[in-house]
C-alpha positions in Angstrom: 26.8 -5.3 31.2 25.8 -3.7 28.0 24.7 0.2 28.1 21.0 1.0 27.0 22.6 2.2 24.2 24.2 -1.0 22.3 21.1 -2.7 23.8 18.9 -0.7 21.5 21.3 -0.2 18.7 21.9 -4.3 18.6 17.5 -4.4 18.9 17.2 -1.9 15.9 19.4 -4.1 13.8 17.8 -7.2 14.8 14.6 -5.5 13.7 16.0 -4.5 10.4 17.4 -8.2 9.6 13.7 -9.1 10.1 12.2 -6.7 7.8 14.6 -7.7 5.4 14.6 -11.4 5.7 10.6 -11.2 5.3 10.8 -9.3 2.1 13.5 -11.2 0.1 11.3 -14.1 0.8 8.4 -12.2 -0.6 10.4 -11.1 -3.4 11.7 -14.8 -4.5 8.4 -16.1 -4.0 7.0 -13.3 -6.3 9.7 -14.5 -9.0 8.4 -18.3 -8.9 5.2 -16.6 -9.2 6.1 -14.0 -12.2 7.9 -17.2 -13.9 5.2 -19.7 -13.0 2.5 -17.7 -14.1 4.6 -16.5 -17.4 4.9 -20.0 -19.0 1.5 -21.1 -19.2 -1.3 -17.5 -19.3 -4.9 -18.8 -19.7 -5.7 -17.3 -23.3 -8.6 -15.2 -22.1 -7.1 -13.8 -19.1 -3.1 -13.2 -20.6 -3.3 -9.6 -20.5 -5.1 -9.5 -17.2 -2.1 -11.7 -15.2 0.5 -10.2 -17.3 -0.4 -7.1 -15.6 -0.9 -8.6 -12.3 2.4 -9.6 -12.1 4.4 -7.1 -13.5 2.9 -4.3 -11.0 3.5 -7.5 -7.9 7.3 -7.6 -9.0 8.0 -3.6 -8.9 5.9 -3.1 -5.4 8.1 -6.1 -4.1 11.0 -4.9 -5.9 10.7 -2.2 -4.1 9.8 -3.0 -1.0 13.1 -5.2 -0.8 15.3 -2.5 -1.5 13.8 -0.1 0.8 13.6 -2.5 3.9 17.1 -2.7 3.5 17.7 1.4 3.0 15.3 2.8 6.1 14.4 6.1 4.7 12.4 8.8 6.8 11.3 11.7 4.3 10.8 14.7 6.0 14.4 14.8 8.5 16.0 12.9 5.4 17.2 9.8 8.3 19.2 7.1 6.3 19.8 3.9 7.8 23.2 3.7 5.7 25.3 7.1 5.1 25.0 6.3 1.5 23.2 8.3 -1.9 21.6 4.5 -2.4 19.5 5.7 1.0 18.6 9.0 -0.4 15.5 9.8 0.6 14.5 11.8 -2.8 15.9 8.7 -4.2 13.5 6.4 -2.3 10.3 8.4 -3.0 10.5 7.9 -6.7 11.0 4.6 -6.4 7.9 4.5 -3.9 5.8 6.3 -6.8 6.3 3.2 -8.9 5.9 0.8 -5.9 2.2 2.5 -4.5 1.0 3.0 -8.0 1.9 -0.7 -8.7 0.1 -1.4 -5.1 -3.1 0.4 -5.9 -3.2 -0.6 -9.9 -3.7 -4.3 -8.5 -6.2 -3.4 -6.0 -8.0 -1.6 -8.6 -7.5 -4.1 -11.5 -8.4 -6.7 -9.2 -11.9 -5.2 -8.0 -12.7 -4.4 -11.3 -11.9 -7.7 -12.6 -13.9 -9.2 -10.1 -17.0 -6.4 -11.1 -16.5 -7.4 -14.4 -17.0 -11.5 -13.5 -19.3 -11.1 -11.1 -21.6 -8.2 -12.5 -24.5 -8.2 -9.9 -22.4 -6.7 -7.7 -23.0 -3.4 -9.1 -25.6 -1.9 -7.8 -27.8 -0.2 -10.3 -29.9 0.9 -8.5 -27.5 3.6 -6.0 -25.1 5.5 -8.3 -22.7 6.6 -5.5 -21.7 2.5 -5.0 -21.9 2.0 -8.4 -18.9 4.7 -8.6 -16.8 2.9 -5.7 -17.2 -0.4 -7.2 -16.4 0.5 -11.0 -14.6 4.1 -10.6 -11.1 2.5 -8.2 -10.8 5.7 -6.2 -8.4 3.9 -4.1 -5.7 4.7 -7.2 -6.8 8.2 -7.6 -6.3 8.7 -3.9 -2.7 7.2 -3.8 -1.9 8.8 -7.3 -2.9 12.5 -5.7 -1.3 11.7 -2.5 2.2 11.2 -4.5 2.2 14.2 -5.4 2.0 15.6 -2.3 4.1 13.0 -0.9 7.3 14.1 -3.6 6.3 18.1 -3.1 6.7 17.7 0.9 10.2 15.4 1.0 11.8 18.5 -1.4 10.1 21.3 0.4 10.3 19.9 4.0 6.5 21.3 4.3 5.2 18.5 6.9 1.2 19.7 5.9 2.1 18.1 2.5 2.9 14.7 4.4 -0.5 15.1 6.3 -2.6 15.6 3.2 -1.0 12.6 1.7 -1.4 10.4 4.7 -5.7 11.5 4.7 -5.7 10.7 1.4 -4.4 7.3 1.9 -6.6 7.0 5.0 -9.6 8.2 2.2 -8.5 6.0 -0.4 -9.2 2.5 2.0 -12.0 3.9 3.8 -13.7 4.9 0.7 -13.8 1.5 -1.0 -15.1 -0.7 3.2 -18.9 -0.4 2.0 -18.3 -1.4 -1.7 -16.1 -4.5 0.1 -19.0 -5.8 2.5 -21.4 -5.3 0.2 -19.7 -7.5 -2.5 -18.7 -9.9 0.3 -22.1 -10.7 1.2 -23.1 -10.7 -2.1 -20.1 -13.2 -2.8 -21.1 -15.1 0.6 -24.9 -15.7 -1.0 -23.5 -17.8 -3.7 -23.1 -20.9 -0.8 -24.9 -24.0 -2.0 -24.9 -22.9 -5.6 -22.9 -24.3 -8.7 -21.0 -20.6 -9.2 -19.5 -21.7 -5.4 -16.7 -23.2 -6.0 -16.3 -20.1 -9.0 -16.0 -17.4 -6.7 -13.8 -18.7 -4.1 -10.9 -16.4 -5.6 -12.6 -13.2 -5.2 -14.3 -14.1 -1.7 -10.2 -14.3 -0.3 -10.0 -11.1 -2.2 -12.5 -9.7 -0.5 -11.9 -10.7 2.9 -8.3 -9.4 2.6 -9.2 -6.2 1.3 -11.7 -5.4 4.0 -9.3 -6.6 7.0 -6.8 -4.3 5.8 -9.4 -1.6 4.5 -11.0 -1.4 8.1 -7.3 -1.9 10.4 -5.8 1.0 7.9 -8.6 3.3 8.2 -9.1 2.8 11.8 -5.4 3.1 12.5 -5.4 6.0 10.2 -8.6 8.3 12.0 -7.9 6.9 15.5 -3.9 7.3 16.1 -1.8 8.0 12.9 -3.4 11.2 11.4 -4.6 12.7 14.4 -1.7 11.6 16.9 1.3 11.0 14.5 0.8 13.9 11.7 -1.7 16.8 12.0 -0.5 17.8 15.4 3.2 18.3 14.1 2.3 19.7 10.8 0.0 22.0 12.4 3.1 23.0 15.1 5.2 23.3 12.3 3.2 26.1 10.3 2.9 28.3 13.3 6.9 28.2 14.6 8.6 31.5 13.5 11.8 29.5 12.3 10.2 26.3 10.9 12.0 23.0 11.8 13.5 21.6 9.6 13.1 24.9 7.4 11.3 24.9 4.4 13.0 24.7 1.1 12.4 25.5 -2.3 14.3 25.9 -5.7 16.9 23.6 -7.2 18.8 23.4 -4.1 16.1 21.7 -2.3 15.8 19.6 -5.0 19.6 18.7 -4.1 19.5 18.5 -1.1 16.8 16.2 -1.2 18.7 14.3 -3.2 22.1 14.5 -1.6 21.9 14.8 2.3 21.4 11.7 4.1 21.6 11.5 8.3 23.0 7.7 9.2 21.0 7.0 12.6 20.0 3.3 13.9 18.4 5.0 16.7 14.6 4.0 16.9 13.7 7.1 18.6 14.7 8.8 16.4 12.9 7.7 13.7 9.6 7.9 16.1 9.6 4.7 18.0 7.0 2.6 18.5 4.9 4.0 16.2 7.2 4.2 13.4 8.0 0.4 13.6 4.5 -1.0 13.6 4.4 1.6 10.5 7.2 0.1 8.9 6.9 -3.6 9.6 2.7 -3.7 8.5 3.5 -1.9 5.6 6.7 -4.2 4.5 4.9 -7.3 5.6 1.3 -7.2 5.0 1.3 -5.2 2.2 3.7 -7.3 0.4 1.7 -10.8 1.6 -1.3 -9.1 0.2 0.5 -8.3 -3.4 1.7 -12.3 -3.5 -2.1 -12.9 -3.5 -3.2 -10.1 -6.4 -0.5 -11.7 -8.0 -2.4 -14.8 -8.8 -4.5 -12.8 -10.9 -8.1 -13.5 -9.0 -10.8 -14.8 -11.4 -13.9 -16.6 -11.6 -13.9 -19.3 -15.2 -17.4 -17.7 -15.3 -21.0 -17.8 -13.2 -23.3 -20.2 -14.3 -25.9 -18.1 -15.6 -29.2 -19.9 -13.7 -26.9 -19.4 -10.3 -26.3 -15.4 -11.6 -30.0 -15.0 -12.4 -31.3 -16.4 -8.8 -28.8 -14.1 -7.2 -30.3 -10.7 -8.6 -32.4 -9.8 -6.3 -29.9 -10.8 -3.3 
């Protein structure tokens, strides 16, 4: 009979071949899409899906080489005893990656702004400034930098402040999305119907995921999963792990990895559902921005009648 041990060592590699089966097939889909999309750009809107699907191909890039080298930041865990699983190695890759993530939330929503212009509202400045001004990318930009300081220093407030900011960054753009949705919604039985569909499943995705992240992030994840322990961490007399500053943390950031395919380690339960959303869903949702959402253009009776909605 095998021990609890192999049982959850053969489980945690099971797990893994999952995460990485699900993102090579998001990143050859993304190809046909890159290649599919490259051969035949709609004049107007070139620049627009060239964009689109050069920030989808470096977040799924990305996202298939880290779901295959497991990375935990602030203990520097390594699913492979290799400098290819460094984790100062991963984290500037995963600049490039949530850049790329927010730029096509961002370019997305202002696309569709820019398409759909009544759903601006001109009359309340402060939606008018989440609809046009993408604070999502500002937040994820800002939190980088916290992110990059914090896996060098080993300061685990610096991973808190990044994680509120991504938890600000989604929660920050939910009114903007319903409004727009049932803005978007009001079009039903109208010629600029059929026009809008793409930014209605744009919509609708971005506010699932908006609302679960931002729930997730006030409810369990920043108050359960991060505060408490950065918190702890500031007030112990010999910090664990210690902090680190210079050059040399910058090497050992670099250099040390710890090889573990223990789960528990990594933080169980909660660190899987972590893992497998963000290397699922996220990607799924990138496949879509991909597409480059658009409207051909409103039919200007249809816009008119839908000013005052």
């Amino acid at each position: 009979m095998p021990s609890t041990t192999e049982t959850t060592w053969t489980w945690a590699w099971y797990w893994w071949g999952t995460l990485v089966a699900i993102n090579a097939i998001n990143l050859i889909v993304c190809i046909c899409l890159f290649v599919s999309s490259a051969k035949d750009p709609h004049p107007v809107d070139a620049r627009y899906q060239r964009w689109m699907r050069i920030l989808g191909l470096v977040f799924l890039c990305v996202a298939f080489y880290r779901s295959i080298f497991v990375s935990s930041y602030l203990e520097q865990l390594a699913w492979f005893d290799s400098l290819l699983n460094s984790s100062l190695l991963i984290r500037f890759f995963a600049i490039f990656a949530e850049l790329s993530f927010a730029g096509l939330i961002a370019k997305s929503l202002l696309r569709m702004n820019r398409d759909v212009p009544i759903l601006i509202s001109t009359n309340n400045k402060v939606a008018a400034f989440l609809q046009t001004r993408a604070p999502v990318f500002c937040c994820i930009l800002i939190a980088n930098g916290f992110a990059t300081a914090a896996t060098i220093t080993k300061i685990d407030v610096l991973f808190a402040i990044e994680e509120t900011l991504w938890g600000l960054a989604f929660l920050s753009i939910i009114p903007m999305l319903i409004m727009s949705m049932r803005k978007l919604f009001a079009y039903r039985n109208t010629a600029a119907w059929a026009d809008t569909q793409q930014f209605r499943v744009l919509t609708i995705i971005l506010a699932i995921f908006a609302i679960g992240y931002s729930a997730y992030s006030l409810f369990y994840h920043l108050p359960i999963e991060y505060w408490p322990s950065a918190l702890a961490q500031l007030q112990m007399q010999n910090p664990e792990p210690a902090f680190r500053f210079g050059i040399q943390a910058i090497r050992d950031a670099f250099f040390i990895v710890h090889e573990t395919k223990d789960l528990n380690a990594w933080g169980g339960i909660g660190f899987i559902v972590w893992q497998t959303g963000y290397f699922s869903i996220c990607g799924w949702m990138v496949l879509y921005m991909m597409t480059a959402p658009r409207t051909q253009g409103i039919n200007k009776s249809s816009s008119t009648s839908m000013e005052n909605i």
